[in-house]
C-alpha positions as CSV (number, residue, x, y, z in Angstrom):
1,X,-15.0,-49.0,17.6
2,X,-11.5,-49.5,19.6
3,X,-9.7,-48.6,16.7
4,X,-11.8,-45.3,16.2
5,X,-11.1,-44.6,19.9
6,X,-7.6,-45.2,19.7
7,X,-7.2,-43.0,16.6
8,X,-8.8,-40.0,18.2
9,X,-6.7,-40.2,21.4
10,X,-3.9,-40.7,19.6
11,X,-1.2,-38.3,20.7
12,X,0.5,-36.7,17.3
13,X,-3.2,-36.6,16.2
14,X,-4.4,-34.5,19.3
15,X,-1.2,-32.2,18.8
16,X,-1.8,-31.5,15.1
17,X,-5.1,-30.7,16.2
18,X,-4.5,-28.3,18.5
19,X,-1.7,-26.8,16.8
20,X,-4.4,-26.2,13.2
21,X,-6.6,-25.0,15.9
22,X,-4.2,-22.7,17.9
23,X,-2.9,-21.1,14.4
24,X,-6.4,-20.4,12.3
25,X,-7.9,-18.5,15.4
26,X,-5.7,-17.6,18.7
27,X,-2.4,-16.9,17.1
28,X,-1.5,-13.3,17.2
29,X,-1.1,-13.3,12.9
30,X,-4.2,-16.0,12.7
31,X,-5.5,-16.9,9.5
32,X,-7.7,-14.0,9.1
33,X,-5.4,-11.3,10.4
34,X,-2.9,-13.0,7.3
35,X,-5.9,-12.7,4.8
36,X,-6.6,-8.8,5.5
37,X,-3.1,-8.4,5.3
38,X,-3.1,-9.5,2.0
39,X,-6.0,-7.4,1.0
40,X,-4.3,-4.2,2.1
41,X,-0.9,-5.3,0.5
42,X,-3.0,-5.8,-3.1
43,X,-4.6,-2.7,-2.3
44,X,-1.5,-1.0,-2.0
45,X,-0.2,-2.7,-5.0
46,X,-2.9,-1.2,-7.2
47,X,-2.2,2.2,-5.9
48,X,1.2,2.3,-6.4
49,X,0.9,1.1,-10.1
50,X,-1.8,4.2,-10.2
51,X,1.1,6.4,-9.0
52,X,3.4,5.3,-11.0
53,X,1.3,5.6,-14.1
54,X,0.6,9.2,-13.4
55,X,4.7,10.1,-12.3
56,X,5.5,9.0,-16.2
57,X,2.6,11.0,-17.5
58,X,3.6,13.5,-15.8
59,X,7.2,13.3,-17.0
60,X,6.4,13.1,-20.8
61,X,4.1,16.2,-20.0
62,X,7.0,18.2,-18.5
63,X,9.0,17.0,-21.2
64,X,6.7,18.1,-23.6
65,X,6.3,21.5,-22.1
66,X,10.1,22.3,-21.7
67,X,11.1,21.5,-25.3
68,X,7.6,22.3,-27.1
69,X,6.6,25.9,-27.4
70,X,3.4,25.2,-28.8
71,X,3.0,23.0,-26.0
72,X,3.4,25.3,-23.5
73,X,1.7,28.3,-25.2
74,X,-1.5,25.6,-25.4
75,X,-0.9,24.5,-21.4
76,X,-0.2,28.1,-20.5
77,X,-4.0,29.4,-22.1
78,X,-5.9,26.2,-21.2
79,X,-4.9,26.0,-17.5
80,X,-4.1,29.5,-16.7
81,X,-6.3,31.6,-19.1
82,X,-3.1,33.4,-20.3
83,X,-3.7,35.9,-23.5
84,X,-1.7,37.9,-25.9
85,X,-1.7,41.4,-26.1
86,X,-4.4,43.1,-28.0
87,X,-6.4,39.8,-27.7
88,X,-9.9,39.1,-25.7
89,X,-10.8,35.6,-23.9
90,X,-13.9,34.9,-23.8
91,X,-15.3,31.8,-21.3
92,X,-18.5,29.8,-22.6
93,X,-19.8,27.9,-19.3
94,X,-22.9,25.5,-19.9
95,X,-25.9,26.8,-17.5
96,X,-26.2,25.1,-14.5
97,X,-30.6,23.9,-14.0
């Protein structure tokens, strides 16, 4: 029993103590501040691989368009319902129940 007491008043022991206890929860960048912070940076992370992804799709598709004039013929009716002269468009839309 006196050598349990005189390991929990011992002094280093005490000041560890504190200090795990001080640094988990009353800290101003505690333990749980650190793991949300962590969260958002893998968040962010994720999006920025997203982005990225979609800049060099992008790219090839620009590149595509400026040195492909099928391409752009095919992007130019698709997305902006362009015609040629003398020729008629007609848009199919499923019925909406």
């Amino acid at each position: 029993m006196k050598k349990f007491a005189s390991i929990i008043t011992n002094k280093y022991l005490i000041a560890t103590g504190f200090f795990i206890v001080w640094m988990l929860f009353f800290d101003q960048r505690d333990f749980f501040y650190v793991a949300d912070q962590r969260q958002k940076l893998k968040e962010l992370e994720n999006k920025k691989h997203y982005y990225e992804t979609e800049i060099e799709k992008a790219k090839k598709e620009l590149a595509d368009l400026q040195n492909n004039p099928d391409a752009l013929e095919k992007f130019a009716r698709e997305k902006y319902m362009m015609k040629r002269d003398g020729e008629d468009i007609y848009i199919i839309e499923p019925s909406k129940k």
